[in-house]
N, C-alpha and C positions, 0 to 999 in steps of 0.2 A: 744486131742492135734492136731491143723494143719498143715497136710501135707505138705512139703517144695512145693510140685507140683501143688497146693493147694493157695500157696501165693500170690498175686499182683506181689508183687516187683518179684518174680523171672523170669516171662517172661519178665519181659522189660529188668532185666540184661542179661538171656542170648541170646534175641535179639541184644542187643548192641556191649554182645562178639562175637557173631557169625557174623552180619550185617557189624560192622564199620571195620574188617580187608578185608573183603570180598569187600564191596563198595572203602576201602581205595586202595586197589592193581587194582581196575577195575580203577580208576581214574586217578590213576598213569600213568599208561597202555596209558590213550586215554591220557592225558597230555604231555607223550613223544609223542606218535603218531602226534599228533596237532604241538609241539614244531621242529622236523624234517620236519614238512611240510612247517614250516613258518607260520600260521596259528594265522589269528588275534583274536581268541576264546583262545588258548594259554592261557594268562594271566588270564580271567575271571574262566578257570579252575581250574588254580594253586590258587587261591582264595578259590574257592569250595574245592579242595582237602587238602588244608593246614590250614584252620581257618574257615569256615564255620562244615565242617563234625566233628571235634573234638568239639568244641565250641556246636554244636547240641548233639552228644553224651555224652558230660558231663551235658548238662541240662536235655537228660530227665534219666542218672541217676542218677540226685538229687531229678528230681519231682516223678518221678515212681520209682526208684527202691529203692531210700535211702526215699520216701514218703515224703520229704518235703515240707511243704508248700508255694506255689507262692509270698507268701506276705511277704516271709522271706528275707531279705537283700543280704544272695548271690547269692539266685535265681535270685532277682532282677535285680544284677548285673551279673550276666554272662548271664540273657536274653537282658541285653542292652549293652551288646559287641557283642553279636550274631546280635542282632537288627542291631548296626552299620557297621560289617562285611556284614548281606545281603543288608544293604543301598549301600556301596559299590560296593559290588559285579553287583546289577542292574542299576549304572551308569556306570560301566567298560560296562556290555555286552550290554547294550544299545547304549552306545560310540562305540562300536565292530561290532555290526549285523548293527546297522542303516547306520553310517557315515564314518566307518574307512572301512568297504568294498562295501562303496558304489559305482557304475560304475562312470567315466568322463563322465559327460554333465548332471546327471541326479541333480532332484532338492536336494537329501540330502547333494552331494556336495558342490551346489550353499547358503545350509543355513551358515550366520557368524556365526562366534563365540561368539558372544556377544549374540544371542540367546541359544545357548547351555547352555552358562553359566548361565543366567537367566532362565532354564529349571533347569539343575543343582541344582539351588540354592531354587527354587521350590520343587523340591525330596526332597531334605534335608530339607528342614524346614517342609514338608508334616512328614518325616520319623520320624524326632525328636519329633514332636506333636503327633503323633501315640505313640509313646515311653511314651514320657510319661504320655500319657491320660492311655494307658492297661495296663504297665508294674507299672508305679509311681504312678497309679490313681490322678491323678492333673488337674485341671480344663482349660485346653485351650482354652474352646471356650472367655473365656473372651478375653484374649488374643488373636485373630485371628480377633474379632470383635474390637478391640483399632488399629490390626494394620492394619485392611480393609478400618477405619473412617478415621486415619491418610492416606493414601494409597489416599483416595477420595482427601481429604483439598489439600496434595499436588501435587496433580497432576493437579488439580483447579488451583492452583496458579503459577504452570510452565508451565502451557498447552502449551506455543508455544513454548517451548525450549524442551519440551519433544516431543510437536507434528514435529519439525523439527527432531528432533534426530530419531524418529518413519519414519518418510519420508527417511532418510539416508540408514536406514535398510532394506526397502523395496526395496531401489534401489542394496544395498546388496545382497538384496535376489536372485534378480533378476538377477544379476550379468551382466549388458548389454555390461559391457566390462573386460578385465582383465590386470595384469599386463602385460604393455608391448605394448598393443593398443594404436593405436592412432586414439584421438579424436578432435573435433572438434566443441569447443562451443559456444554461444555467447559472452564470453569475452576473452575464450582461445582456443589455438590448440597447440594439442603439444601429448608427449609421458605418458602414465601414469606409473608413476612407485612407486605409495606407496598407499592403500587404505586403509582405517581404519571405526570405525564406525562411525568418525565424519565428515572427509572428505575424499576429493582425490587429491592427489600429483598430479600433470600434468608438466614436464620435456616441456619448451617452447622453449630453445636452447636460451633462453638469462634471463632464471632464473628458478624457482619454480615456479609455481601459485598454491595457497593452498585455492581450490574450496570446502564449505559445501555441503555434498551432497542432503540435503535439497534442494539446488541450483537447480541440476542437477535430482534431481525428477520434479521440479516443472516445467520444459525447455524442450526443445528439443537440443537434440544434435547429431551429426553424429558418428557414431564409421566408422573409414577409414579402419580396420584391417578387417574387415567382411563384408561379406563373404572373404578367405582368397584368392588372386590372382584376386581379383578384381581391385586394386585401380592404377587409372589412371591419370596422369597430362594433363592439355590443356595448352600450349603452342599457344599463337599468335603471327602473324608476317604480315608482311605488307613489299611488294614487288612494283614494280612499274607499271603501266597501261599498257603497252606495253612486258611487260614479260608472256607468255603462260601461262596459269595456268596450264594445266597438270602438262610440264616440272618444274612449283614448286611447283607441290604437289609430283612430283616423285620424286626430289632432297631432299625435306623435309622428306619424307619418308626412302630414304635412311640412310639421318644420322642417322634418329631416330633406323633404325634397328643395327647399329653399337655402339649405346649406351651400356655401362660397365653394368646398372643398371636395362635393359630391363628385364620383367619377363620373364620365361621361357615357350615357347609353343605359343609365342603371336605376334601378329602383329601390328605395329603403323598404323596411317594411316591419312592420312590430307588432308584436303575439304578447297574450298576457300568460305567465309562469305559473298561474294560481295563487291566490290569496290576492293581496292588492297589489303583487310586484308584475311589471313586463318587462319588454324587453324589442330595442328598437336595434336592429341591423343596416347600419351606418357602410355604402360601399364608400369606398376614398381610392382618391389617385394615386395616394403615395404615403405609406406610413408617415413619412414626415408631419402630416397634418393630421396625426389621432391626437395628439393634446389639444390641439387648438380647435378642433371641430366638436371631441366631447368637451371643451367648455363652453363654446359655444353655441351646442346644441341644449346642453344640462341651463344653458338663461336665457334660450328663446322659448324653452319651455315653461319655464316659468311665468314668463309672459301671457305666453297663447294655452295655458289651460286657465289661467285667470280670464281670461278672454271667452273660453267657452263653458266657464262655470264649473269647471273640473278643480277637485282637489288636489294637486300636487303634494306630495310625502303629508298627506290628509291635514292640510291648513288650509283655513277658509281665506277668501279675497275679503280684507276692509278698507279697499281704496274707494268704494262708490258712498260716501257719508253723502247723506241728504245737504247737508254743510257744503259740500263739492258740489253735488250737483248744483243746485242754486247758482253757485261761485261759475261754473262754466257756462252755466246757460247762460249768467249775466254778460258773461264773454262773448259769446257770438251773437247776440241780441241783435247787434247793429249789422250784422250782415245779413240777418233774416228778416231785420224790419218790425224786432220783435215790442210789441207791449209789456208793460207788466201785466195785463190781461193774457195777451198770449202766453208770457213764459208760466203764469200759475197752470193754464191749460194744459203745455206742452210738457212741463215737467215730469210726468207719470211714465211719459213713450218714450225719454229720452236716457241712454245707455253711457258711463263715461267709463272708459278703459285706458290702456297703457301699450308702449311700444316699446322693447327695448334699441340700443344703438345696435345699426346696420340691419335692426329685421324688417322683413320686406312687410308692408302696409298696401300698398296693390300692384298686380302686376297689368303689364302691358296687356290688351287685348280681350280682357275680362269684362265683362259686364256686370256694372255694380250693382248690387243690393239696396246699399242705403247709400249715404253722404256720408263721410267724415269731417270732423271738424279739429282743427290745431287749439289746444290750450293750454297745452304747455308745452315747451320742447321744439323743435326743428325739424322738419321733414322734406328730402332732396327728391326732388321730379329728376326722372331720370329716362331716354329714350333711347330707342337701339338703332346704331348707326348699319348702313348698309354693311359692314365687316362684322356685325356683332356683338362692337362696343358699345359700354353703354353712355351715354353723351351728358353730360347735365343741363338740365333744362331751366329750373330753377325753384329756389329753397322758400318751402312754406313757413310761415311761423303762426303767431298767436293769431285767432279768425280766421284765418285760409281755409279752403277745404277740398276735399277731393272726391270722388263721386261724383261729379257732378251730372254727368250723362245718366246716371241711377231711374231720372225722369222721362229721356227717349230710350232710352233702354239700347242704348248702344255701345257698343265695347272705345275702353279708354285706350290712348295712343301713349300713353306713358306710365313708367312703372315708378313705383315711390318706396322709399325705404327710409326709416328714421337715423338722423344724422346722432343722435342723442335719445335718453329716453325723453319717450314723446307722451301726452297724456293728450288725447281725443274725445270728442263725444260724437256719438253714433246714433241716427236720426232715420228709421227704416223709410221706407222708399212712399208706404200709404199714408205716413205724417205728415214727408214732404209734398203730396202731391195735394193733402186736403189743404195745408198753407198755401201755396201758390194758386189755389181756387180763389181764397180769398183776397190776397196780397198780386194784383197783375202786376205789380212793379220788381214784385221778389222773380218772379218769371221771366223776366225782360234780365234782370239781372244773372238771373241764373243762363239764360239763351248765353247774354254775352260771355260769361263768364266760360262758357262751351268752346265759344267761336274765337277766345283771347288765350287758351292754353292751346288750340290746336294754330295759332300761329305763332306763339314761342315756341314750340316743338320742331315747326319748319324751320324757323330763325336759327334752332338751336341743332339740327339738321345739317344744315345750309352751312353755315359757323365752321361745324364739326369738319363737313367734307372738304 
């Protein structure tokens, strides 16, 4: 008689008893471990530990320990549920190790997902012909060769719609730009914001353009977004023969540094092309903001070379009519305390200019020149809060004025920008100080008027935080 110690089957059963609780608890273990970490192996575990290990366990004690035979039906079948759990299980960890913790920038990122899938779909029909050529004993290669000649014929017959569709992929692949770039191609420019494996959305700001990317393999095109803090506007202008070119490429310069939409850390700068044209280099944050900055660089210009006596596309300023001046003086008369004596005197020294809306009229920290004065138009005191922002302080109108420190020559605490166009008159600093020689009340006024914007600033400070 054969000893039970002696048997086949009883080492594989108490392999099984002893192995699958022991492997079961060790799995568990790293399972929660992996699961508290966040851990994208996690899943592919819980796989192994929940349907893989038992599913293995029960086949080999059907085949070893209960000695059944492989050719029997429910072997059959629980080695092709085991089959289809490890098919799974090596697209989960392969999905996990390859692509789900793959670093940013590197190429398994950059693969789409229509290739995945078609890898996917590869495994699987690899896994299922395994299955049942060992498990079903069934003849596959027939099949594999019906669906390789099919496979040839139609790809023969779609070649260019498969070969464009192939070219789309590879620009995929490649990934030369992403959502949110903006490009720049032969039929479009604009913002991309949908890629797929057929095309690419491109966002033009006056529709869609639904580009194949077939297209854009076979082209050249510009990505504006890349390198990031690179991307610059040109800006030209044309000035008149007789205007200095320094003095308009330092005027052109200026506004450009006062632009909303300037990148950060960077500097404009404008050269003249010869004859009366230049040419100003606008850096910016983000293509997004080249319409909105050359227009609203092309009418701050406008402004600030009437401002400094420069011809803009060589047309003269006829905003200072003798007519005006009078009319403004007569404006602030009352806050300088003026005569009609004084205003015939002062008339000659005094400048009346324009502001266009949101251009900056002074900044923080400068030390003024002259005084300005409000006569037409709106102008917003505005001061920078401990983060940056800028706070409002509060809004000048008709007789206001700003400079005022212009007399101790001390730098202003708040920046000013017109809310609207604004029209001003401009009063240099030696005008003002020979007036308040005469006038000590215009002086007492002017002190307060020092000592009452630097405590709306704090007010407006204080408010702000």
């Amino acid at each position: 008689m054969t000893s039970v110690f002696e048997a086949t089957w009883f080492y594989w059963a108490v392999g099984v008893a002893i192995g699958f609780p022991l492997i079961l608890v060790a799995l568990t273990e790293a399972h929660n471990a992996l699961r508290r970490r966040g851990s994208i192996l996690a899943r592919p575990l819980h796989l192994l530990r929940t349907y893989i290990l038992p599913l293995g366990a029960l086949l080999v004690l059907l085949v070893g320990a209960m000695q059944i035979s492989g050719e029997a039906t429910p072997v059959r079948v629980v080695a092709t549920v085991f089959g289809f759990v490890v098919l799974v299980l090596l697209l989960s960890g392969l999905n996990a190790t390859l692509f789900q913790g793959a670093p940013e920038g590197s190429w398994r990122r950059r693969v789409p997902s229509i290739f995945l899938d078609v890898t996917r779909f590869a495994l699987i029909a690899l896994g299922v012909g395994l299955m049942l050529a060992y498990i079903w004993g069934a003849n596959v290669g027939g099949l594999f060769t019906a669906l390789g000649v099919s496979s040839i014929v139609l790809g023969l017959a779609l070649q260019n719609s498969v070969g464009q569709i192939i070219s789309g992929l590879l620009v995929l692949f490649e990934q030369p730009f992403q959502l949110g770039d903006w490009v720049d191609t032969e039929s479009a420019s604009g913002r991309v914001v949908e890629v797929n494996w057929r095309a690419t959305h491109i966002d033009t700001g006056s529709g869609l353009q639904i580009m194949p990317n077939s297209l854009l393999a076979a082209s050249s095109f510009t990505n504006l977004s890349r390198p990031p803090g690179t991307h610059s506007i040109i800006v030209n202008t044309v000035f008149a023969p007789n205007d200095p070119p320094d003095d308009v490429c330092e005027m052109l310069t200026t506004v450009a540094r006062t632009l909303p939409h300037l990148a950060d850390h960077s500097l404009p700068s404008s050269v003249p092309t010869g004859g009366t044209g230049y040419q100003t280099a606008i850096p910016l944050r983000s293509p997004a903001d080249d319409v909105a900055t050359r227009a609203t660089f092309l009418r701050w210009t406008w402004y600030a070379a009437r401002r400094a006596g420069l011809h803009l596309d060589e047309a003269d300023d006829e905003f200072a009519t003798p007519e005006r001046l009078q009319e403004a003086l007569r404006t602030i008369a009352p806050t300088l305390r003026l005569s009609p004596a004084d205003q015939r005197e002062l008339l000659p020294h005094i400048r009346i200019t324009r502001y266009g809306a949101d251009e900056v009229v002074q900044t923080a920290g400068q030390v003024p020149k002259r005084m300005t004065f409000v006569v037409d138009g709106r102008i917003q005191l505005v001061a920078a809060g401990p983060d940056g922002s800028m706070v409002p302080v509060r809004v000048l109108e008709q007789g206001d004025f700003l400079g005022q420190t212009a007399l101790t020559r001390e730098p202003v605490r708040a920046g000013a920008h017109a809310l609207e166009e604004a029209a001003v008159v401009l009063i240099e600093r030696a005008d003002i100080e020979e007036l308040v020689a005469r006038k000590p009340l215009l002086l007492q006024d002017i002190g307060r008027a020092i000592e009452d914007r630097k405590a709306d600033v704090r007010r407006a400070l204080g408010a702000g935080s």
